[in-house]
C-alpha positions in Angstrom: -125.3 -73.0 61.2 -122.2 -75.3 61.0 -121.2 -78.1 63.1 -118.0 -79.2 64.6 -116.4 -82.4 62.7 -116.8 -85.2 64.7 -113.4 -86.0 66.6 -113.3 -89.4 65.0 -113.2 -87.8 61.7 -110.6 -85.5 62.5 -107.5 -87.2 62.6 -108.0 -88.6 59.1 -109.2 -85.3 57.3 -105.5 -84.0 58.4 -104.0 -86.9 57.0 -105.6 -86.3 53.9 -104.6 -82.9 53.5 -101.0 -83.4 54.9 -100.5 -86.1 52.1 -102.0 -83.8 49.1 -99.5 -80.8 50.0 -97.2 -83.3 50.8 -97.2 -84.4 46.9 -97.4 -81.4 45.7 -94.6 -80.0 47.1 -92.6 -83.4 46.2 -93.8 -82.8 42.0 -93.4 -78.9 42.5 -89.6 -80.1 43.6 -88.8 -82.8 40.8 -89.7 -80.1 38.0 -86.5 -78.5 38.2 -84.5 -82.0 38.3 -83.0 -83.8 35.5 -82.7 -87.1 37.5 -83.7 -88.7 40.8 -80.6 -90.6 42.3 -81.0 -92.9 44.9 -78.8 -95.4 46.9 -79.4 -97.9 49.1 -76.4 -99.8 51.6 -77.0 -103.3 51.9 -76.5 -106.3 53.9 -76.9 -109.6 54.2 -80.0 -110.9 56.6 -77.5 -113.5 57.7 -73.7 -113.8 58.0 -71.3 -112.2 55.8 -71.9 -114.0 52.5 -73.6 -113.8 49.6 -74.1 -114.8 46.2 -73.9 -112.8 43.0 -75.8 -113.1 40.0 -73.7 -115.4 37.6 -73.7 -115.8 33.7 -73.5 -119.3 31.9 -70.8 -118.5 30.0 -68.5 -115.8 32.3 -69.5 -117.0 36.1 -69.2 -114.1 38.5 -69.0 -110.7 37.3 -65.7 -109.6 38.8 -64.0 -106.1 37.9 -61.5 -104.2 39.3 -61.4 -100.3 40.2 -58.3 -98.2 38.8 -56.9 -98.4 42.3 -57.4 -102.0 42.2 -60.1 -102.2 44.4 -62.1 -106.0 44.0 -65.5 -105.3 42.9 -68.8 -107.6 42.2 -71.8 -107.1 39.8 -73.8 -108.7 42.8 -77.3 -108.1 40.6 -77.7 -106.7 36.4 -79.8 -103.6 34.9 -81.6 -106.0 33.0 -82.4 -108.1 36.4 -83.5 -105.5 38.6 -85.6 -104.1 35.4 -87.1 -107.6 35.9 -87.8 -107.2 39.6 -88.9 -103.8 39.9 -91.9 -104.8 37.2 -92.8 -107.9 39.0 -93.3 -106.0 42.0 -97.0 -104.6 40.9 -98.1 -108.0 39.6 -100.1 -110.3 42.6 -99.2 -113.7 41.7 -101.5 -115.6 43.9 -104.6 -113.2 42.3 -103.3 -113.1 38.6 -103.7 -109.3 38.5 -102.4 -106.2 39.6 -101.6 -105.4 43.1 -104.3 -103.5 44.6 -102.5 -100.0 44.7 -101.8 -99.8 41.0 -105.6 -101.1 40.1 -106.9 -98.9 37.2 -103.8 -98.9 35.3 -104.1 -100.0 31.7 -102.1 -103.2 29.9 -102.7 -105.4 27.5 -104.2 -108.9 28.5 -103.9 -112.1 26.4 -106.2 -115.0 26.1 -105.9 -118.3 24.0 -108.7 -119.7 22.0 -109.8 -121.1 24.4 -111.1 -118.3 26.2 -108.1 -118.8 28.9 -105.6 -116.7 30.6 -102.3 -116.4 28.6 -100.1 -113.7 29.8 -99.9 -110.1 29.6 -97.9 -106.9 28.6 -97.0 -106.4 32.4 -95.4 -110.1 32.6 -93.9 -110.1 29.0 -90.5 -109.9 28.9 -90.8 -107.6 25.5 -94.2 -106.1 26.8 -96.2 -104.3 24.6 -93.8 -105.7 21.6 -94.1 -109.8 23.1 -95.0 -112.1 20.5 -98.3 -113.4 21.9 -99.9 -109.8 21.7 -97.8 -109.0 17.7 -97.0 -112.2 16.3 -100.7 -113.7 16.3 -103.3 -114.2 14.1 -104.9 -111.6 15.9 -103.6 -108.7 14.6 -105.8 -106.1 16.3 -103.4 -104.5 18.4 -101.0 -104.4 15.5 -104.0 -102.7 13.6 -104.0 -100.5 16.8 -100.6 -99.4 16.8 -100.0 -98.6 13.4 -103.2 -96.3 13.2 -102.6 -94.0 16.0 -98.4 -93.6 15.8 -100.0 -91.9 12.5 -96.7 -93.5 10.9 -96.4 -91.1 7.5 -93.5 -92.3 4.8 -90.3 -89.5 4.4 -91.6 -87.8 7.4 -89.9 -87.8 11.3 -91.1 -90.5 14.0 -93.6 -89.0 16.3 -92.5 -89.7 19.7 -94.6 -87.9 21.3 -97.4 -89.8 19.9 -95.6 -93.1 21.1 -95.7 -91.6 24.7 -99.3 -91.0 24.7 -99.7 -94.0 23.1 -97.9 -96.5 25.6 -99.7 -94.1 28.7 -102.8 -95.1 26.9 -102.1 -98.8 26.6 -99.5 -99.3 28.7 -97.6 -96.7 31.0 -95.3 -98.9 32.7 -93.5 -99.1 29.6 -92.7 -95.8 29.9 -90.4 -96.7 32.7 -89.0 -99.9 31.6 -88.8 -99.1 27.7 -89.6 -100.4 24.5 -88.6 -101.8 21.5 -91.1 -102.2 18.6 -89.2 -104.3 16.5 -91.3 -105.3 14.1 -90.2 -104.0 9.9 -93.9 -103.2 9.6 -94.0 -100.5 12.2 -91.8 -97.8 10.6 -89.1 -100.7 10.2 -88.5 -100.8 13.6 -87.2 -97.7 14.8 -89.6 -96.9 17.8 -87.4 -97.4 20.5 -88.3 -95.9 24.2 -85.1 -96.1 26.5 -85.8 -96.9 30.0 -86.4 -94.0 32.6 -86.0 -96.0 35.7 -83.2 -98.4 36.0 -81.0 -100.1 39.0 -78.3 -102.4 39.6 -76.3 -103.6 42.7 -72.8 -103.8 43.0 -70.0 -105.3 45.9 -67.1 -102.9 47.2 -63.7 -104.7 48.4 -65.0 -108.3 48.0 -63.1 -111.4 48.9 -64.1 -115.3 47.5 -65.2 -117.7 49.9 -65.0 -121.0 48.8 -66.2 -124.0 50.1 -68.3 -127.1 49.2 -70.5 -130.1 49.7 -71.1 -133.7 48.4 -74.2 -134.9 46.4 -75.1 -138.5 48.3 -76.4 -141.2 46.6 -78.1 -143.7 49.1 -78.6 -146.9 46.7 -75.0 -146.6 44.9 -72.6 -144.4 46.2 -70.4 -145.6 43.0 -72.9 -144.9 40.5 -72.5 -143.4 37.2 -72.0 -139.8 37.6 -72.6 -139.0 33.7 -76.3 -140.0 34.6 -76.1 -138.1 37.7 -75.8 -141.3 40.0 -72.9 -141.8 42.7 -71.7 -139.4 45.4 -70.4 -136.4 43.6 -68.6 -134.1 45.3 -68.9 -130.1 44.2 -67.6 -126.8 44.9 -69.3 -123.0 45.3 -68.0 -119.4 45.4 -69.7 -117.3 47.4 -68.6 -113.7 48.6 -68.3 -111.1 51.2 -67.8 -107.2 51.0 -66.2 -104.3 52.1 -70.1 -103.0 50.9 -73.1 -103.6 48.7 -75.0 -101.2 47.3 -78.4 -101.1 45.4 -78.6 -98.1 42.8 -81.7 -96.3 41.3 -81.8 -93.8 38.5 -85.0 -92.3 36.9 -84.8 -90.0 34.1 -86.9 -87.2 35.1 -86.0 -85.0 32.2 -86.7 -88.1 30.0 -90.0 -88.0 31.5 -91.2 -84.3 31.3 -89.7 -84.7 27.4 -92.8 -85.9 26.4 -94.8 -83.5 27.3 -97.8 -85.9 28.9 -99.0 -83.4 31.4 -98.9 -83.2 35.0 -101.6 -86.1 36.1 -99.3 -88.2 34.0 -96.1 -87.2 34.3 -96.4 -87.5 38.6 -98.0 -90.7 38.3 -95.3 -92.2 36.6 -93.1 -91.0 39.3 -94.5 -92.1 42.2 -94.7 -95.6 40.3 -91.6 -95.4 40.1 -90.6 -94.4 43.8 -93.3 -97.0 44.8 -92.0 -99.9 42.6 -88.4 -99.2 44.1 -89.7 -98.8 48.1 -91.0 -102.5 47.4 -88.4 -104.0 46.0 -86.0 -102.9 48.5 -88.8 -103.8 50.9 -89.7 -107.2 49.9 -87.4 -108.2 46.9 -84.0 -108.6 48.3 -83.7 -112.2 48.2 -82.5 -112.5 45.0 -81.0 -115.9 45.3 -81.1 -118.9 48.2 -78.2 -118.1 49.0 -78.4 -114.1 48.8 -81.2 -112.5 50.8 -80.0 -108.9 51.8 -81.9 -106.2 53.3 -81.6 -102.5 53.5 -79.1 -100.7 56.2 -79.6 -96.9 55.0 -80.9 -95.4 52.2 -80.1 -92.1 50.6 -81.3 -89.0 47.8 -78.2 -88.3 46.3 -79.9 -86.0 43.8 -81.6 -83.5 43.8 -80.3 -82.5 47.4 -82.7 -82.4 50.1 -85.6 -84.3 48.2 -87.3 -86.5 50.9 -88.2 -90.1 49.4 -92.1 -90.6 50.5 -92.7 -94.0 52.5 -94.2 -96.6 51.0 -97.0 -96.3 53.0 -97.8 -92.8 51.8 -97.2 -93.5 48.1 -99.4 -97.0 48.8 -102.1 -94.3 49.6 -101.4 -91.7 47.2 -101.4 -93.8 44.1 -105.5 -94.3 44.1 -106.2 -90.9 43.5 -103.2 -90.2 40.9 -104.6 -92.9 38.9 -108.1 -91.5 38.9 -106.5 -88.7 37.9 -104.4 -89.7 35.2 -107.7 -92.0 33.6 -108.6 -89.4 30.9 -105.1 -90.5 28.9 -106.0 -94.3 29.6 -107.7 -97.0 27.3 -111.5 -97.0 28.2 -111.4 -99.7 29.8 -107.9 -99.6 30.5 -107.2 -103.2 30.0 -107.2 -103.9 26.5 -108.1 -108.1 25.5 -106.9 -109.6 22.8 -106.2 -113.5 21.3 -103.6 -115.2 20.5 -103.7 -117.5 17.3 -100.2 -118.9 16.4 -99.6 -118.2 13.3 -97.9 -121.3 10.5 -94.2 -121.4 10.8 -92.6 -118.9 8.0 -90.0 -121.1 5.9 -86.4 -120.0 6.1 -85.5 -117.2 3.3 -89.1 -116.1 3.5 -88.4 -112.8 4.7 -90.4 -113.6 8.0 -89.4 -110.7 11.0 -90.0 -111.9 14.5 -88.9 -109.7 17.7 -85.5 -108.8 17.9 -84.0 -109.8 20.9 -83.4 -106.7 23.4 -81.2 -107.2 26.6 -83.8 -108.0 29.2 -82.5 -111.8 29.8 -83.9 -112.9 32.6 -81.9 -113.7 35.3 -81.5 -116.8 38.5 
């Protein structure tokens, strides 16, 4: 004899099984995709201006189009690289947000037994100094056995795939350079799947400007930062601002992870972005934007989940995807600084890459 569900339960059961087909359908649709393509209008919360990202050395990044249409690198690849990971880290908790819980890193303590850092907040991840250049040389040990690195023979990058999902996946999206000689000299490089930037359309300078006020001596000697010092500031407004996304689908199906992984690297990826666009648009004091419309330019008619319904989803598509994790997933080690190498020593160190971080 079977009973009716209670009515209380209902309501959520249909949830449950709405969201599931709901996912499947999404995955069953990105198969046939080469890339995801998103854009996102902006504006600013307040007024009409804004402030780009600048460079110490070039200022603002002005260009012009062929038609000679003003345009503004309002935020870098490299910076939004640097925002879209910081938006599954939970600073106030020192760990990771509570939707992405399961997923495997590498965690660094000193001798002292203390917290250091990690592969999530490196800015070279799995390749950062504290977890390769270290006395410690574990996860080095680690790396070199399973790449399964043979001399004369191809670079397995399949095996590095597996290997980062294993150790950590968000690399995966972000990329990787290994640039240490030792490991194959260097050549394991993953490009990044999911990238963004966010650029200004017909933008016009305006200029204005303030006065720093010294109270004691409004004479004082400016060299040492005394006196009343007047400055200047450029900021901008725009025809339009945009935010761009781009992840690599084909890059991801390339390496042949399987399906638990494969969809749980993309809906970290369409999670990661929802947040940012949700709660990571004040990129500077005086540029806090938010989102006006956002669109799926490719593939056509692909429906970007909610943040809400990925925020549910991801639980289960991490529980899936456990088998191809670290057990446990979060991998420990120590870092011991090693002596300083003297010059002409042939000593290696990381390779700078081109994820500057930036104000």
């Amino acid at each position: 004899m079977t009973f009716p569900l209670p009515i209380v339960l209902l309501p959520i059961v249909l949830f449950c099984k709405g969201d599931t087909l709901m996912f499947t359908e999404m995955f069953t649709d990105l198969k046939s995709a080469s890339r995801l393509l998103l854009e996102a209008k902006l504006a600013p919360v307040q007024g009409t201006r804004f402030q780009p990202t600048g460079f110490p050395d070039l200022g603002a990044a002005e260009y012009r189009l062929p038609d000679g249409t003003v345009m503004l690198l309002v935020e870098s690849p490299q910076s939004v690289a640097n925002r879209l990971e910081a938006t599954i880290w939970d600073t106030a908790n020192k760990t990771v947000v509570k939707e992405l819980q399961g997923i495997p890193y590498v965690e660094v303590y000193d001798q002292s037994g203390d917290f250091l850092t990690n592969s999530l907040l490196e800015a070279h991840r799995l390749n950062s100094n504290y977890i390769l250049e270290s006395k410690d040389d574990s996860f080095l040990n680690i790396l070199k056995q399973e790449l399964e690195i043979a001399p004369d023979k191809p670079l397995k990058f399949e095996c590095f795939a597996k290997l980062l999902v294993k150790y950590d996946l968000n690399c995966l999206l972000h990329g990787l350079f290994l640039a240490k000689s030792e490991i194959a000299g260097g050549r394991y490089k993953m490009p990044r799947a999911l990238s963004g930037f966010i650029e200004a359309h017909g933008v016009e300078k305006v200029v204005s400007g303030g006065v720093k006020l010294d109270r004691i001596n409004a004479k004082g000697d400016a060299e040492q930062g005394a006196g009343n010092i007047p400055y200047h500031r450029v900021e901008y407004t725009a025809r339009e601002i945009k935010a761009y996304f781009s992840l690599d689908l084909a890059q991801i199906y390339g390496y042949s992870l399987g399906d638990d992984v494969e969809n749980l690297l993309i809906a970290i990826a369409l999670w990661k972005i929802q947040k940012f666009l949700e709660n990571g648009l004040r990129l500077r004091t005086a540029c806090d934007l938010e989102v006006v419309a956002l669109n799926v330019k490719k593939p056509a008619g692909f429906e970007l989940p909610s943040i809400e319904v990925l925020s549910e989803a991801l639980p289960k598509l991490i529980e899936t995807a456990q088998p191809a994790f670290a057990n446990p997933a979060i991998t420990k080690v120590t870092y011991i600084p090693k002596p300083k190498k003297k010059k002409g020593n042939g000593a290696t160190g990381n390779a700078p890459d081109t994820e500057a971080v930036e104000g």
